[in-house]
Legacy VTK file of the C-alpha trace (Angstrom):
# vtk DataFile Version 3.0
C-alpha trace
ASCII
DATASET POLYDATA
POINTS 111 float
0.000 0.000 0.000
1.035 3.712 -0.880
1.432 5.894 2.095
-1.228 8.668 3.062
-1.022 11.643 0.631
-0.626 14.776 2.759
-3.261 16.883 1.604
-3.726 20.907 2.321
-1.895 23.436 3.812
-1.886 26.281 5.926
-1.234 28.871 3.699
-4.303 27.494 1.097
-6.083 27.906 4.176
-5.733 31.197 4.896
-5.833 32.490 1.381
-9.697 30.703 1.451
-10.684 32.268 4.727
-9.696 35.357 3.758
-11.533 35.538 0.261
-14.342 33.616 1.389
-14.304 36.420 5.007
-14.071 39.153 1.871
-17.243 37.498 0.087
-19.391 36.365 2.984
-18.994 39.893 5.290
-22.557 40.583 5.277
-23.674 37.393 6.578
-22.668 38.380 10.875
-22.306 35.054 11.710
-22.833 32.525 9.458
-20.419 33.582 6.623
-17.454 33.705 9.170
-18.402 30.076 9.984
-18.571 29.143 6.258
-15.005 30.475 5.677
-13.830 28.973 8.559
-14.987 25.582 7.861
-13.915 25.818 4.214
-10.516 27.275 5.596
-10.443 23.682 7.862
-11.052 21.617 5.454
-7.989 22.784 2.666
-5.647 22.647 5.928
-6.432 19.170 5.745
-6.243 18.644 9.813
-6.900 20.166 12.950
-4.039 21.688 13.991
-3.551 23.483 10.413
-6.874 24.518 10.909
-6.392 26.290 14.301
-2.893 27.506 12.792
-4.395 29.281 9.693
-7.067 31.173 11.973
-4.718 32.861 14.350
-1.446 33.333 12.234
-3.331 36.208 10.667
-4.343 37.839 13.719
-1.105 37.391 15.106
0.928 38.765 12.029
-1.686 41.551 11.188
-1.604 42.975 14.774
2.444 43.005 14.983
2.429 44.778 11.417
-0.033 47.359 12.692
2.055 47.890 15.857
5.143 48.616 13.941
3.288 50.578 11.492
1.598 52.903 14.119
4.752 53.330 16.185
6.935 54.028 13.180
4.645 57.263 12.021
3.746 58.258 15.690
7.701 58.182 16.904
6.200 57.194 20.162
6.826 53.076 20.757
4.194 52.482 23.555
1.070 54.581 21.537
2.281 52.030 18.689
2.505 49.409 21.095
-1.351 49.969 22.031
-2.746 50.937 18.420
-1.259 47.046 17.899
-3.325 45.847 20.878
-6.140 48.079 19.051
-5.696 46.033 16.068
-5.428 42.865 17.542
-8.795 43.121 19.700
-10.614 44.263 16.631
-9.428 41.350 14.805
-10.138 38.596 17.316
-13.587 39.886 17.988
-14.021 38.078 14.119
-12.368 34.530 15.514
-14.847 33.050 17.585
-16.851 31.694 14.199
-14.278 31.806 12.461
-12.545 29.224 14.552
-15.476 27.416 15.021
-16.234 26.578 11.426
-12.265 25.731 11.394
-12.183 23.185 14.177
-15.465 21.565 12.403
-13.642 21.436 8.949
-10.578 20.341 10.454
-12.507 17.720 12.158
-13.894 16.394 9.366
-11.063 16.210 7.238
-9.591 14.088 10.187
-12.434 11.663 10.483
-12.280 10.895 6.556
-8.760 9.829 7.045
LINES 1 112
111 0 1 2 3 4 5 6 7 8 9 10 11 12 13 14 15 16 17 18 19 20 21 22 23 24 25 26 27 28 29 30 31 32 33 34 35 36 37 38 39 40 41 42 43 44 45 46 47 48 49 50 51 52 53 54 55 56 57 58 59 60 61 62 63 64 65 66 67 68 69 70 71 72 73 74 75 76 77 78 79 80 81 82 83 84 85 86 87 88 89 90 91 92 93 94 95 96 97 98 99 100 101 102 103 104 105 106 107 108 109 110
């Protein structure tokens, strides 16, 4: 027998979530789930799944910190327009990584 065929990736996973997030905005709840499960299921496990949700939020919120304490010349208002960032980002998670875990799960249960 051929060994398992890894299939999906984090970074197809994000680019998914993202477009589908773009697409699906004006759903509140329900299209964050969609992308989120989607997302789960081309990061073809769990762990990928959970990876691709909060890789974003993590990089977008340090690039936002830089960003805001490069123009303001002040580290620590940069420091908390990152934290800014990063709160308004994860208040978008919660279904997100919802419909993630449940894609990832069922990738992992077809295996």
């Amino acid at each position: 027998m051929n060994p398992p065929v890894r299939r999906g990736s984090i970074a197809s996973a994000i680019v998914w979530m993202f477009v589908l997030e773009l697409l699906l905005f004006w759903i509140p709840f329900i299209g964050s789930l969609i992308a989120g499960f989607v997302g789960g299921q081309k990061a073809g496990s769990l762990g990928n799944a959970v990876i691709a949700v909060f890789l974003p939020l993590v990089i977008f919120s340090i690039v936002l910190g830089l960003l805001a304490g490069a123009l303001l010349t002040i580290p620590l208002v940069g420091a908390f327009a990152g934290l800014g960032g990063f709160v308004f980002a994860a208040t978008h998670v919660g279904p997100l990584l919802l419909g993630a875990i449940l894609g990832g799960l069922m990738v992992g249960s077809r295996a």
